[in-house]
N, C-alpha and C positions, 0 to 999 in steps of 0.2 A: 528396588535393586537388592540384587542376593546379597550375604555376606561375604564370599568370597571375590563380589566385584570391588567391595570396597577398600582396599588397599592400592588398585589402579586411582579412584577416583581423589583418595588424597594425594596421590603423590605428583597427578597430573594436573589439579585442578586449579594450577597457578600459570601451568607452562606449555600445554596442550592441547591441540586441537581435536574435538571427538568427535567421531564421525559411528555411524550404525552402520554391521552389518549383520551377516543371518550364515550359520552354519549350515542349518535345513532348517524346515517350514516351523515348527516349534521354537526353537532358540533363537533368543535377538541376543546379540553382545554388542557391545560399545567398545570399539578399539581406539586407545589414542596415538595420536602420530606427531610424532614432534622431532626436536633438533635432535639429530644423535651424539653431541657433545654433552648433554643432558639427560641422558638417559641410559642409565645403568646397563653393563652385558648380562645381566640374566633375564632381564626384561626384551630384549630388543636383537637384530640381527640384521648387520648391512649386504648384501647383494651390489651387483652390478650387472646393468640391464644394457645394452650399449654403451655411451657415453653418458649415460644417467643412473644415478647412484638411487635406491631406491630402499624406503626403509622398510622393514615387516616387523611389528609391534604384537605381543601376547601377553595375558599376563601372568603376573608372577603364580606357579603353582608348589605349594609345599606339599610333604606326603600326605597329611590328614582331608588334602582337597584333591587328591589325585582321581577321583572317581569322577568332578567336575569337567577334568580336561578333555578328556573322551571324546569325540566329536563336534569339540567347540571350534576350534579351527582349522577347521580341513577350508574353509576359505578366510586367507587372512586379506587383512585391506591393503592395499597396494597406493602407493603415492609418489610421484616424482619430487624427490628434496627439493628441486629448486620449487614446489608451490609448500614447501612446508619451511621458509627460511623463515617466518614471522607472523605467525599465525595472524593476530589479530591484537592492534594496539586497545582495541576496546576491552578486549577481554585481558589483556594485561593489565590495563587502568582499574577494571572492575573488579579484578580478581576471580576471576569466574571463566567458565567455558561454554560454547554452543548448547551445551547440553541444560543448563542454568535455564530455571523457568521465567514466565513475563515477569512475576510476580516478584520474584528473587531480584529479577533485576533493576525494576522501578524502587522496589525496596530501598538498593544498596546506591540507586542515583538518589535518592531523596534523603538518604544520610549524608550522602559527599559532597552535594548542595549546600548543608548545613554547616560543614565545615569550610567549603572552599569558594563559596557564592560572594562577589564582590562585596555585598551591603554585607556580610559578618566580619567580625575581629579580625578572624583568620582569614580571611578572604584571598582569592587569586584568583586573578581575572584570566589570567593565560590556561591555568589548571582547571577550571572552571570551562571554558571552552569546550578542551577536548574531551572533559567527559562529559558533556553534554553532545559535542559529536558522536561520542561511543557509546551511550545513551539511545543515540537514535539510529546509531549502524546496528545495535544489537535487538532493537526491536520492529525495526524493518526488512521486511522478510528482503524485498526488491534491493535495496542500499547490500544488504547481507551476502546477497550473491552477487552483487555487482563488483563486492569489495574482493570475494574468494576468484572471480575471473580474471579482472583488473591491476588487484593488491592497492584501489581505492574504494572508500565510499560512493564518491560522486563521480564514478567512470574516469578512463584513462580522460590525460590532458596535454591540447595541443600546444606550442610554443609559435606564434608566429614573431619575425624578424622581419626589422622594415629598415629601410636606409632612404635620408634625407637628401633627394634633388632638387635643384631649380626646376623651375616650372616650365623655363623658357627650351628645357633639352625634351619634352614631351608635344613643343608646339609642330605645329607640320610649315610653320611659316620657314621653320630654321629645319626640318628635316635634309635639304638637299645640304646645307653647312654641315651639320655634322657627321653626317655621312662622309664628305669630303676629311673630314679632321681624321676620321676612323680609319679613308683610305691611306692617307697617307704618315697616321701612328704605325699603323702596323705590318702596310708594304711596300711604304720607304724606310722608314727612320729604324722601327724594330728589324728588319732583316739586316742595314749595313752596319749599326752598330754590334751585331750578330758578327757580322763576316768582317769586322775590324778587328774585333781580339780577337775572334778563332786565328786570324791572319797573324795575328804579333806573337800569341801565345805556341804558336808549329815554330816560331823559331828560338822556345828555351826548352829545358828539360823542365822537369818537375821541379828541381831544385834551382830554378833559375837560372840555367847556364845556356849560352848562347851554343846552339849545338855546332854550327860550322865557322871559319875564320877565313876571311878572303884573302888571298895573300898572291902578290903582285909577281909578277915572270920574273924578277929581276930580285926576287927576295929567298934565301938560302931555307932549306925545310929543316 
């Protein structure tokens, strides 16, 4: 890594997602894409793409590196905010980003181990968990992009909902009964109870007033 790449790599290497791309066939640069509430305006520049807010990330150039800039980004990397709302809880836990080598990261799981692994002093069995899931999200290539598709490890997740019946409303001995029950919930009882208060309620106003008064031939108006 150049010297002038290093000032993106500290400032991002807590909160950012890095991603490669290529100006031309010679230059690779590493752009990182992250929250734009985090990230400084000389760094960074938001756009609006339709109804999708999009960020464009470069990095910082001073005058003594201005000869660098030149042709670095004529193709900058493009990302929809909503896939960059939370990059990656592994790599928050690890403090580290995609770009973090195996080595780097087995390293930094086998010291966190040491502090947070249930059998130590310090132990935490919950803390201990997730990085040992972020552990294995970040050294699985498969989990890795399952998670950048999803926004899980282990692929999206279904919720099924059950609700408890008798057994006997499933039987076919009783089909012809409750069919009968169903005719007559819903095309006797649900329509007159229907057409009883529509009937009461045509003779108040809104404010409960009787809208007409019957008044007899023999009584003065």
């Amino acid at each position: 890594m150049s010297k002038h790449q290093e000032p993106i790599h500290s400032f991002f290497s807590k909160r950012a997602r890095v991603v490669t791309g290529s100006s031309d066939a010679n230059n690779d640069v590493q752009v990182a894409i992250v929250d734009p509430k985090s990230v400084p305006n000389d760094i960074s520049k938001t756009v609006r793409e339709g109804p999708t807010q999009v960020k464009l990330l470069k990095y910082p150039v001073d005058s003594n590196e201005r000869r660098f800039r030149k042709g670095w980004f004529k193709d900058l990397v493009w990302l929809e905010y909503s896939q960059t709302r939370d990059f990656c809880y592994a790599c928050r836990h690890f403090g580290m980003g995609q770009y973090s080598s195996s080595y780097d990261i087995k390293k930094k799981y086998h010291e966190m181990s040491l502090i947070y692994h249930p059998d130590m002093k310090t132990g935490d069995s919950e803390k201990f968990m997730t990085i040992s899931k972020a552990y294995k999200t970040l050294t699985n290539p498969e989990m890795l992009k399952t998670f950048y598709e999803t926004g899980d490890p282990n692929g999206k997740k279904s919720i099924d909902f059950s609700i408890a019946l008798p057994t006997w409303l499933s039987d076919e001995k009783y089909s012809t009964v409750i069919l009968l029950i169903y005719g007559i919930c819903f095309l006797v009882l649900l329509p007159t109870v229907v057409g009883i208060w529509w009937h009461r309620s045509m003779k108040y106003t809104n404010t409960k007033v009787i809208f007409f008064i019957m008044l007899c031939s023999n009584q003065a108006i």
